[in-house]
N, C-alpha and C positions, 0 to 999 in steps of 0.2 A: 969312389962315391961316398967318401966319408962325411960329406954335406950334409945326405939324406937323411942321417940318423945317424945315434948312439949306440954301440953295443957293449953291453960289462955283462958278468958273471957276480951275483952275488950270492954267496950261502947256499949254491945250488941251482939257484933260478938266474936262466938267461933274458935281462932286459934290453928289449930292442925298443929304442924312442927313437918315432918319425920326429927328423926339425928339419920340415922345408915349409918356411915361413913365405908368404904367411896363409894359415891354416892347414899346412900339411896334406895340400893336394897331393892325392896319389896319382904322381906324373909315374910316366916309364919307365927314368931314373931312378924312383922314389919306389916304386911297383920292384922295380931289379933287386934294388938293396935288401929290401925285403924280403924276397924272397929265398935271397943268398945266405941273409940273415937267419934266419928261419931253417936251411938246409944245416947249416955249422952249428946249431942250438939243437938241432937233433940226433946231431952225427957226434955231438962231446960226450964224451963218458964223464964229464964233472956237472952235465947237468941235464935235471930233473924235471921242470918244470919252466914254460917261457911266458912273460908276461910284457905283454904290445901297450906300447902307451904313445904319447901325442906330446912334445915339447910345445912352449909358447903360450898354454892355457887351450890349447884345445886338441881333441882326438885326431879330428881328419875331416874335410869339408869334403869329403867325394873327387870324383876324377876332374880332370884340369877341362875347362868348357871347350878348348880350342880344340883336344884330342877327338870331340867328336864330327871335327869339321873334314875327316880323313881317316881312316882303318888304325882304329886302336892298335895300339902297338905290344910287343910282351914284354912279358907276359902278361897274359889277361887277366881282369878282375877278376874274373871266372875262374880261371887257373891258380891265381895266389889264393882267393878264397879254398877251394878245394883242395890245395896244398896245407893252406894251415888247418880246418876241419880234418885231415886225415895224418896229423900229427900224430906220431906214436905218442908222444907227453902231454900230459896236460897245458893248453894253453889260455892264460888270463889275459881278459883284455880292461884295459883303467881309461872310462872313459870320463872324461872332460869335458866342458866348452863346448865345439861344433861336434856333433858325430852325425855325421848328414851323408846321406847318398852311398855312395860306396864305401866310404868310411863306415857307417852303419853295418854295409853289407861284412864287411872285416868284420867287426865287433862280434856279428850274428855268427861267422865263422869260428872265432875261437870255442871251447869248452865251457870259458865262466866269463865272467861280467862283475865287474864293479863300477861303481857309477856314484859320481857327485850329484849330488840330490839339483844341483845348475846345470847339468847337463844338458844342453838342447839336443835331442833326439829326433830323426826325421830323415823322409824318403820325398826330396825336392825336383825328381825327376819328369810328375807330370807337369811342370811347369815349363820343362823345355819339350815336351810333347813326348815324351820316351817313358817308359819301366825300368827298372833297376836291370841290368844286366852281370851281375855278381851272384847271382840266385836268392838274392832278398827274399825275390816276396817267397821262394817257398819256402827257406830258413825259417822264414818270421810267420809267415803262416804256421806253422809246425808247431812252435814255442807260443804266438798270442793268439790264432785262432783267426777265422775271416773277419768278424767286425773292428777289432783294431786295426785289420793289419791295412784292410780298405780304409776305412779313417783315414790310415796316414797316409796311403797311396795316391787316392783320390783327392786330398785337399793339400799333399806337400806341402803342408804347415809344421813347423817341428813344436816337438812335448818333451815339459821338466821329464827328466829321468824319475823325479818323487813323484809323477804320475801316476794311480794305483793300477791303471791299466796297463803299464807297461812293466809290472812288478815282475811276472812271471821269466822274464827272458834277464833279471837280474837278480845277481847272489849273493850280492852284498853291498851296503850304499856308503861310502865313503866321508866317513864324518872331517877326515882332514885330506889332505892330495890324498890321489887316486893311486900315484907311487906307492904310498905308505899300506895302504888298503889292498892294493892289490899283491905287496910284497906278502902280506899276512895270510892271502889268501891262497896264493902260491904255495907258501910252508905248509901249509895246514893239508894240502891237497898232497906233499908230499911225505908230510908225516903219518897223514894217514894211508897212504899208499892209492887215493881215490882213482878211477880209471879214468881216463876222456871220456866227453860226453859229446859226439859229435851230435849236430843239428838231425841228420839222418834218422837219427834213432829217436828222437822226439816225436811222440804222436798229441801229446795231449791239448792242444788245440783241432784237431782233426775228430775227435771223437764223437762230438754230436753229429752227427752227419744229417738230420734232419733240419736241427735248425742251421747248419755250415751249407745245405742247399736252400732254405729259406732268404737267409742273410746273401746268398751270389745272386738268389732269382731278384729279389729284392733292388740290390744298387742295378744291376744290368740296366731294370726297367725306366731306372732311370736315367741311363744312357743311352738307351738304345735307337733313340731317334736324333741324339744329336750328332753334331760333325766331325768331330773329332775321335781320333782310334785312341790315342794312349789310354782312356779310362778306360774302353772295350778291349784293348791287350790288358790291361792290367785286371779286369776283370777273370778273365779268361786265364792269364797264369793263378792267380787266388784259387779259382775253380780248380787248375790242374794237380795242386796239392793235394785235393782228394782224389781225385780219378787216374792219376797217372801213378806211376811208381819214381821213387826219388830220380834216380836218373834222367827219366824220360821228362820228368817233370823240368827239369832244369835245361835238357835239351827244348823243351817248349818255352819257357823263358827268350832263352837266347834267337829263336827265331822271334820272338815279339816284339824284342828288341829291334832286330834287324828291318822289322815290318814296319814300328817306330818311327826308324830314324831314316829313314826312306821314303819317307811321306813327308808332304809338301808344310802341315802343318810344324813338326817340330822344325824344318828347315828353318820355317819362319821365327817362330817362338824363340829358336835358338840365334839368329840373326838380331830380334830386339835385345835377349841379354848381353849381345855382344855390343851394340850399341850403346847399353847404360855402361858397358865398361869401357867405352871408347870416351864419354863423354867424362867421368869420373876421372880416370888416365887427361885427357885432355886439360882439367881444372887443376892440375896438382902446378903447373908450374905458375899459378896465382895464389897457392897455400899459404897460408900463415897466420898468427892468431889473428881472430875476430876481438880485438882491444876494446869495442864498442860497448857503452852500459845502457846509454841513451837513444831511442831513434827518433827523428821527429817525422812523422808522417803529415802530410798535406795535402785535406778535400776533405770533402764534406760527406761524400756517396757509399756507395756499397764495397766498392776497390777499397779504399780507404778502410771501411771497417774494418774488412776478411784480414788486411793486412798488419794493423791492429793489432787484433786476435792474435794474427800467426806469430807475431815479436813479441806478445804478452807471453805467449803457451811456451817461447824459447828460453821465456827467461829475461826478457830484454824489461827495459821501463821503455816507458812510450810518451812522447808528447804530441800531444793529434790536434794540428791545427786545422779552423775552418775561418772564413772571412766574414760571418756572422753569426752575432749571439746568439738570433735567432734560429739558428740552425742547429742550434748545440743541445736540444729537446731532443732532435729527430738521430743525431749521431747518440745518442745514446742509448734510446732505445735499439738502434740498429744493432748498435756492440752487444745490448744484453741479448737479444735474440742470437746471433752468431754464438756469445758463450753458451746459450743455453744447447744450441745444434752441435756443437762441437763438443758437448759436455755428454749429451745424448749420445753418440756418433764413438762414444770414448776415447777423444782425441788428448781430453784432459780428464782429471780426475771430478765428479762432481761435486767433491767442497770445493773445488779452486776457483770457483767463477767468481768472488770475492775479494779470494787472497790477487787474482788475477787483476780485476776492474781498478785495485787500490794502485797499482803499478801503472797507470795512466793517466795522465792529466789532460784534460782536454781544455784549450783557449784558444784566443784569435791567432791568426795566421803569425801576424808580426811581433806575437808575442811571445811564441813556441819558436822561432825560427832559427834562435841562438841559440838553441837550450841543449843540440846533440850534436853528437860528433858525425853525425849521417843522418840524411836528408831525403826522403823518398816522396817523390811528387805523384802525388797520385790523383790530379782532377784534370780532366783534358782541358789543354789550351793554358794550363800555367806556367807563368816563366820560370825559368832559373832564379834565384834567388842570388842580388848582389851581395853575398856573407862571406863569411873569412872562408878563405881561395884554401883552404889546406881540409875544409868540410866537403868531404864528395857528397855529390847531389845526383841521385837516378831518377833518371823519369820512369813513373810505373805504367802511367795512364797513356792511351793512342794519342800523341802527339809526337811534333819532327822530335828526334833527338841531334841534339848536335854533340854531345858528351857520349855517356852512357844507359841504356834504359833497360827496364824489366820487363818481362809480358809473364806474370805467371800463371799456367793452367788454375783454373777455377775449378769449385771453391780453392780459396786459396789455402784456407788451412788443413783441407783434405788434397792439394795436387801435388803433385811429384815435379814434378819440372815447372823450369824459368829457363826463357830464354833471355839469355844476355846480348843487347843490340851495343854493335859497338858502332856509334858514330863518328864520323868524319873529324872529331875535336877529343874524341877519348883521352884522357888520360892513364895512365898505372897505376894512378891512384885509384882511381874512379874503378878501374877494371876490378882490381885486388878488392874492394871493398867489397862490387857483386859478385865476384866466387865466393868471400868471406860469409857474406849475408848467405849464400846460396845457401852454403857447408851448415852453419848456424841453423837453419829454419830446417834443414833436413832436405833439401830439393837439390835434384839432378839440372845443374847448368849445359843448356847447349849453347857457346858464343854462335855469332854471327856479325857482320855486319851491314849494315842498312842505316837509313834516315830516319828510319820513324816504326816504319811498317817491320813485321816480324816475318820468320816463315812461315808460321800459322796464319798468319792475314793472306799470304800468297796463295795458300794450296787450299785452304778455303775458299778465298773467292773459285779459284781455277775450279773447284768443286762443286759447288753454284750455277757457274758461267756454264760448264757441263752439262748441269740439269737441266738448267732453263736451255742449251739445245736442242736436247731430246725432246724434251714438251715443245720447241718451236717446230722440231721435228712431224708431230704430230703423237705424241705418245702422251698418256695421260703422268700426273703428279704420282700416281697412285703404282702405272707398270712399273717406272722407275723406282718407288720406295719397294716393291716388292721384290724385285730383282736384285737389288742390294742386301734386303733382307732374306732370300734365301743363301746370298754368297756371304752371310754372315756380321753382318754391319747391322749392330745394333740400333744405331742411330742412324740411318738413310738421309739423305739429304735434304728430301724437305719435311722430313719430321725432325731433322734436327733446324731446320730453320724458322719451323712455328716455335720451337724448343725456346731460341734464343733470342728471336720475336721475329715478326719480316721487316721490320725499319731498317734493321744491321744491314739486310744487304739490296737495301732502296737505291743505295747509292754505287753497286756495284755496275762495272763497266759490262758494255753490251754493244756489240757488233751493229753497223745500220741492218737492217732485215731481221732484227732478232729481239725478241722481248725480254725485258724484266718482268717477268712474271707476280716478282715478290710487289712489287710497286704499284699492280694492276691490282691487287689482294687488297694491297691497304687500303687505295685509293674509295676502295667497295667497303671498307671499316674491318678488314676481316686481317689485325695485326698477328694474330696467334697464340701460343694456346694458355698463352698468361690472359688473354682477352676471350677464352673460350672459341674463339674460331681462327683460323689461319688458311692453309694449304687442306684443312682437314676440320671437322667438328668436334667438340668434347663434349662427352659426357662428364656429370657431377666428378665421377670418379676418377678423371683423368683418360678415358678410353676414348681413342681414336679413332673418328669415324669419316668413310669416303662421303664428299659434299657431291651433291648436286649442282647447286648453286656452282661452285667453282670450276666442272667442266660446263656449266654453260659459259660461264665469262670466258674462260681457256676457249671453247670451242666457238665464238663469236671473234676469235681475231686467228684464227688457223682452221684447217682442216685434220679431222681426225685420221691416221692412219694404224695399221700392225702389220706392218711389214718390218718391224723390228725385234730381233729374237732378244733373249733374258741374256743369253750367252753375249750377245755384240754388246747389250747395255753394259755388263760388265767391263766387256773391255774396253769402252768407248770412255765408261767413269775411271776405269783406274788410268787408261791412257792419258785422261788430259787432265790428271791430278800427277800421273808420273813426268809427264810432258814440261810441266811447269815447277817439277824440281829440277830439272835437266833444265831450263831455262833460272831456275836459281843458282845453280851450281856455276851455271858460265858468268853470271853477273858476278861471283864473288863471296854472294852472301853467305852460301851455305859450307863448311869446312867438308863437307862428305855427303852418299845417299845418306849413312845411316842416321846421321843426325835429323836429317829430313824426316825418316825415318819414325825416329823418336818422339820427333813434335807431333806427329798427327799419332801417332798413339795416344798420347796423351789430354792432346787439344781439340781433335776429332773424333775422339770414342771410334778410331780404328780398329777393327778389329785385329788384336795379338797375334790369333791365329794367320794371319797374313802377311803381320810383319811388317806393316805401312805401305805405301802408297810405292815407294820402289822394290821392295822386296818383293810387292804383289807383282808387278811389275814383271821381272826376273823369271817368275813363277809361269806369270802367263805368258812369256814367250816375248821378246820389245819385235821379235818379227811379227808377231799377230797383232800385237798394238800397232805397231805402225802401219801395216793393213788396213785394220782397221778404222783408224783416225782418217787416210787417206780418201776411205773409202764414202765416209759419210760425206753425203749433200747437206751444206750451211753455208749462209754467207758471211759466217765468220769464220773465214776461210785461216787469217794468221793464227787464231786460236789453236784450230784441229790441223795445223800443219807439225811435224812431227820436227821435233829439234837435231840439229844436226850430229847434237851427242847421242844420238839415240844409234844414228846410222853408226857413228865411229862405233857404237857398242856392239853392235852387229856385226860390220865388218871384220872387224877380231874376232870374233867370236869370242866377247866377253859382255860382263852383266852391271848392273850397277852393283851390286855384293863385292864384286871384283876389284872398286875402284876404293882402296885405302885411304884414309885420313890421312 
């Protein structure tokens, strides 16, 4: 296992450096070494003193994400942490780079701490719906006390080591490598004969106990009504630092963990970050430098600006054609509002909207169209441009593509993901430029392929089409947005469709017997909530209010009914949103669930906690969705008919999770 890491003996101190690149995930292998390492460092009579360090530029990024898809294997975080805290010798730990997650948890475990004033420090575990399960939080509660140690638990955001708040759990800050600083500190501990200082014996974050119960009553309150556990476990081990005794306390940890990672949420949570690494993994065989200095973007509109922006903020120059002068007023001021939101928003620094705007030219279409080495069409309904055959051209705007095109999550220069459409005429070229671009602007590419439309256009509509059942059903606009919104979905479907106006989906398709509902709205002038009324009415403020008006028109072309419970809406909406990825998936278009996945996280304001649209799926059972969908009376009957991949998934008794990229 000599992969794992380094061992030497110097001047008395045993140095063990993790190098399992990249970031020295502590895999099993890696957990093993270590701990063997660790055993022979205590057992040498040449040495004194052992000092844990991280090859590569950084400590250790916490445990490998897959290990949690299956029973951690040994030895446990748990166990090697407790092994090295209960070293007869002193042990220094020289953090670097990542010290994230159970790396951290290591860290907290040795005696002393040295630390590069760059260190990023952090506990990224609520993210995947879990607590640390290495004994963090009570280590670290012990050493920083509840209000940091919540801090960091609850927003999994990591902190410079030169943090003054994180001063206490460190002993010295490493003005050159963390080697060098931590060899110094190692001697010193041996010269002076200093004892270990296990975490156990630390009280002095414990000691206020009045405000250490003010600061747990405090966060709780503000969890305590929402839906998800890891905050409420991670509350709750913080709290056991006081009440319990070390042991028990860390036994309390470990079943919170187990409570964690057995709930439906982190399931999910941890399904999307497997996702982004499926789709990242997936883009590497289009890698290679982004050569590009110039882009020329084409349109006049809002796409066009965001996109703008987003090649300005990269670094890029830009040339922004439109087909009239007189429209070169209205593009500018568009650009300076976007810098100024993006400036706000801290995407860029706020002197740069200057140094930014000079790095753009803006002219007529045919004058900018030779000026870049890539080409991004961004006005719906423009052609391909007849220019030299070796400039790849993406379509960014909803139009056919025959090449290649972009759909990027909006705003564009705050979204994470692009879906890359490959069309029927794609090139290599073409391809490699949108991974390049992707990589460059900072956005997670999902390919795909299609003519025009994306996945997002698909499970959208099928999303829509959904609702407007239920309301032809007889249920109002309003049980539907509620019933989504207590299952967590921010954005419910018809406040996300006043959101995004009802024109968009005027022209969505609709069963004979079944209404557009959005098209009955406009019809009435009620586009949404950019117009002050939609599906729902606005206050000055933005607050959304139940219309009147809108169940009378609703209840003038249907009858009212409630014979439909919250529980079936749910499953009826994630049914024929999961339904119509399983009808993606056979067409071709989509490489996997997860990628499906991925898009309505990002493009749907899906809620994380679910994991998208098939993860939910998975969760609630495809035998009760398909029940269900069967069950509902509509006469759009091929819509709520259950796709035949859904039965193959049943029969097996397998999941969409199940089915690999």
């Amino acid at each position: 296992m000599a992969e794992c890491g380094e061992f030497e003996i110097s001047d008395g101190v045993a140095i063990l450096t993790l190098s399992a690149p990249p970031g020295n995930a502590l895999t099993p292998a890696v957990r093993l070494w270590l701990s063997d390492r660790v055993s022979d460092a205590e057992a040498a009579p040449d040495v004194f003193a052992l000092l844990l360090l991280g090859a590569g530029g950084s400590f250790s990024t916490g445990l490998d994400l897959a290990e949690y898809d299956g029973p951690l294997a040994a030895p446990h975080i748990a166990d090697l942490c407790m092994q090295l805290e209960q070293c007869r010798k002193p042990v220094v730990a020289g953090l670097e780079g990542a010290v994230l997650g159970a790396g951290l948890e290591l860290a907290l475990a040795a005696h002393y701490r040295v630390a590069a004033p760059s260190a990023q420090i952090g506990f990224p575990e609520v993210a995947l719906g879990l607590v640390p399960c290495g004994g963090g939080t009570q280590r670290a509660t012990r050493i920083l006390g509840p209000d940091v140690v919540l801090d960091m638990l609850l927003d999994g955001q990591p902190r410079l080591a030169n943090d003054p708040a994180l001063q206490p759990m460190l002993d010295l800050t490493a003005e050159g490598p963390a080697r060098a600083a931590g060899l110094r500190l190692a001697h010193r501990l041996v010269s002076a004969q200093l004892p270990v200082r296990p975490a156990r014996n630390r009280d002095e974050g414990l000691r206020d106990f009045i405000g250490f119960r003010d600061t747990v009553d405090r966060r709780r309150a503000e969890y305590e009504d929402g839906p998800d556990t890891a905050p409420k476990e991670i509350i709750d081990c913080v709290e056991a630092a006081s009440l319990l005794s070390y042991d028990a306390a860390m036994t309390f940890e470990q079943a919170a963990f187990d409570t964690c990672l057995a709930s439906p949420e982190s399931f999910a949570l941890r399904q999307a970050a497997h996702a982004e690494r499926s789709v990242i993994q997936a883009a590497r065989r289009f890698q290679g430098p982004f050569d590009v200095t110039r882009v020329v973007v084409i349109g006049p509109g809002t796409l066009a600006a965001q996109l703008v922006v987003s090649l300005l903020a990269a670094g890029l120059h830009v040339s922004w054609g439109v087909p009239d002068t007189g429209l070169m007023p209205d593009c500018l001021s568009r650009l300076n509002l976007i810098l100024a939101a993006v400036a706000d928003e801290g995407l860029i620094a706020l002197d740069a909207k200057e140094r930014l705007r000079a790095r753009c030219h803006l002219g007529l279409t045919e004058e900018v169209a030779d000026e870049g080495r890539l080409i991004l069409i961004a006005a719906r309904g423009q052609p391909e441009f007849d220019a030299d055959p070796s400039v790849p051209q993406l379509v960014c705007a909803p139009a056919r593509v025959e090449g290649v095109g972009l759909r990027f999550s909006t705003p564009v220069p705050r979204g994470r993901l692009a879906e890359v459409i490959q069309g029927p005429r794609a090139t290599r070229q073409q391809m490699e430029a949108a991974f390049r671009l992707c990589e460059r602007l900072g956005k997670m590419p999902v390919r795909m392929k299609s003519t025009g439309l994306a996945i997002s256009d698909r499970i959208a509509a099928a999303c829509h089409r959904a609702a407007d059942g239920l309301v032809d059903a007889g249920l109002s606009p309003y049980e539907v947005d509620a019933a989504m919104l207590s299952w967590g979905w921010g954005w419910p479907p018809f406040q996300l469709r006043d959101l995004v106006g009802l024109e968009s989906t005027v022209g969505l398709v609709r069963a004979e017997g079944a209404e557009n509902w959005s098209a009955l709205m406009v019809a009435a002038g009620r586009k949404g909530r950019a117009f002050g009324q939609g599906f729902y009415r606005y206050d000055e403020d933005g607050t959304a209010r139940i219309s009147r008006e809108v169940m009378d028109i609703i209840n003038a072309r249907r009858a009212p009914t409630k014979d439909i419970t919250k529980r079936t809406i749910q499953l009826l909406m994630i049914g024929a949103m999961a339904n119509e990825g399983a009808r993606t998936l056979a067409d071709g278009w989509a490489r996997c669930p997860s990628d499906i996945d991925l898009v309505c996280l990002n493009t749907l304001n899906f809620p994380r906690t679910r994991g998208g649209p098939m993860t939910a799926a998975d969760l609630a059972g495809l035998f009760n969705l398909t029940r269900a969908m069967r069950s509902f009376e509509h006469p759009d009957k091929p819509f709520w008919t259950p796709h035949e991949l859904l039965y193959d998934l049943i029969k097996n008794g397998k999941t969409f999770s199940s089915m690999l990229a």
